[in-house]
N, C-alpha and C positions, 0 to 999 in steps of 0.2 A: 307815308309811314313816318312815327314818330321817329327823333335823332336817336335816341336810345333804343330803338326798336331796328332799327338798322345795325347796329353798333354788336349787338345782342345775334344778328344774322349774319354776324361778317365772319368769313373762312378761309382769308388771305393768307393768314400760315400754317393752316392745314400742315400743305408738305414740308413746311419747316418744323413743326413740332413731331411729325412723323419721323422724323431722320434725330431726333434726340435721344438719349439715352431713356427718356420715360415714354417716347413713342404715345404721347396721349392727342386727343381730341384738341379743339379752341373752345372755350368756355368764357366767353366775356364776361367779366363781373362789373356791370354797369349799374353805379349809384352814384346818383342825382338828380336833381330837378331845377329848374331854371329861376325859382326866387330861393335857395340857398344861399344865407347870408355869410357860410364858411367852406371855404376849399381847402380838403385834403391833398397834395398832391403826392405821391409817393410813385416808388419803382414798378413794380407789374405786380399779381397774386402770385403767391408761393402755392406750394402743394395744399396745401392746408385749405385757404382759401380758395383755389380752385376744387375742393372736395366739395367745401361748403356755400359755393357762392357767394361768398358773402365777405366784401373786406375787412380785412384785421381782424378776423375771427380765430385768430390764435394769440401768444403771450404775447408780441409786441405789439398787438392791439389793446391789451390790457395794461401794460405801460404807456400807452398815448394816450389813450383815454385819463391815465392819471394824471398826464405834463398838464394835456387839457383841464382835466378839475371837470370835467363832466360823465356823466352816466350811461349807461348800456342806451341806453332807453332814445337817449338824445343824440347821443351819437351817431345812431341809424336811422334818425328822422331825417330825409330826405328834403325835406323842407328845410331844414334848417343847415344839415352839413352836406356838401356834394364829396365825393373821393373818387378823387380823378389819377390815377393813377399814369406814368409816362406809359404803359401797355396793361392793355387790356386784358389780356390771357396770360397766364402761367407759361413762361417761357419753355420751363423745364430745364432738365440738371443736364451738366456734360458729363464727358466718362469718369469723372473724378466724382459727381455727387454734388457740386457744388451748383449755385444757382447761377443759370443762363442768364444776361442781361436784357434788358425789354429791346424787340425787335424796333431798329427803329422805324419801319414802313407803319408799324401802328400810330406814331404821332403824325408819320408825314400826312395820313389818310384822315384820323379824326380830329387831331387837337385842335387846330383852328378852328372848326365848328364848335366845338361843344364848349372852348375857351368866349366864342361869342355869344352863345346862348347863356352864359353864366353869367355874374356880375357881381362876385364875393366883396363882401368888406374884409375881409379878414383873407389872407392863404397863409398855410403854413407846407413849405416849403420841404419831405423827409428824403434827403440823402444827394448825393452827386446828379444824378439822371435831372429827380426834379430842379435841382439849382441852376443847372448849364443851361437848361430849356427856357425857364423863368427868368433869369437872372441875367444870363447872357455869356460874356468872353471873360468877365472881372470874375464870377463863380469857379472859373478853371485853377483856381488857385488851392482848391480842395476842400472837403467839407469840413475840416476843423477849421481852418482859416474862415470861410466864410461864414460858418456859424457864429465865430466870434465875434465879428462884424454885424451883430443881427442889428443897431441897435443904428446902422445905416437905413435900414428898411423898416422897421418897429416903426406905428405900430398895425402898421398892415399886413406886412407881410413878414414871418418868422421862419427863418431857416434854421432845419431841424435834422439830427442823426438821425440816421433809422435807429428805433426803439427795439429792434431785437436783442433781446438778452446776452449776447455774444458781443455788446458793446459795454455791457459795466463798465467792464476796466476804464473803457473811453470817459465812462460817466466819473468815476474814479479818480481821473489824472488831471479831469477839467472840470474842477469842482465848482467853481461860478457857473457852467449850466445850471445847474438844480439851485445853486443862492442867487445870482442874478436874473436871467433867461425866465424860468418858468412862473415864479411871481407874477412876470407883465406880461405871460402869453396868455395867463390863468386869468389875470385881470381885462385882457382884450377880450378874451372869450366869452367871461360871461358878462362884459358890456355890453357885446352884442347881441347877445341870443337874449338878454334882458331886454334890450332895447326894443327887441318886438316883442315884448310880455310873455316869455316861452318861460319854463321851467323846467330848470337848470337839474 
């Protein structure tokens, strides 16, 4: 059985999403393919995305796709982008509503597979989960700090907020994101995906 077809069968937190306040199923939303020249790596699928299968198919996926400067179209070619998220399923909300963090037994179980099967030129790195995993013990310093720092890792690897709309303000206070930062994420991006004659 294929890595992703496994991945897709796995029902390890069943009884952990059972005992959440949404009490839902495990839905893995597994996107990628192994000659993916660009790695998403972000936190788990929100509700949204677990409705739809399909990652960043809500507004902070349509803010990435713009830091990115590419299209619906490209962004879901598997060939081209893998999004690998630190869990796989929809954690679900606690009693408050707010979003549960990715189990960590989901990384302990897949990551190192599916990190070997991969081989991105490019990762871009959105929020605390992905940084500390990727990054390592220097990441714990937070994700404004080490975003700021992107430029330690540029231009391979771009560490990035999560693009939910609930972070304007953030976008706001730290205005060289949007004048420094995405110019050269925009210009990594479509070097690559150029590079192998794709349309952008």
């Amino acid at each position: 059985m294929e890595l992703s077809d496994q991945i897709r069968a796995c029902r390890i937190c069943a009884q952990r999403f059972a005992a959440t306040a949404t009490k839902h199923q495990p839905r893995p939303v597994v996107w990628f393919e192994s000659g993916a020249r660009i790695l998403i790596v972000g936190q788990a699928p929100g509700m949204r995305v677990h409705l739809a299968g399909r990652p960043f198919a809500d507004r902070s996926g349509d803010r990435l796709r713009d830091w990115m400067g590419v299209t619906d179209s490209v962004f879901y070619d598997r060939r081209r982008i893998a999004i690998v998220p630190m869990a796989f399923c929809f954690p679900g909300y606690d009693t408050r509503n707010s979003d549960l963090p990715p189990p960590p037994i989901c990384a302990a179980t897949w990551r190192e597979r599916v990190m070997n099967e991969l081989q991105p030129r490019l990762t871009l790195l959105v929020g605390g989960h992905a940084q500390r995993w990727h990054l390592g013990v220097g990441s714990r310093q937070g994700v404004t700090a080490t975003v700021a720092e992107w430029r330690n890792h540029a231009p391979d690897i771009f560490p990035l907020p999560h693009p939910s709309w609930r972070n304007t303000g953030w976008l706001k206070r730290n205005s060289w994101f949007e004048a420094e930062l995405l110019p050269e994420l925009r210009s990594a991006t479509n070097h690559i995906l150029r590079d192998g004659d794709d349309t952008v």
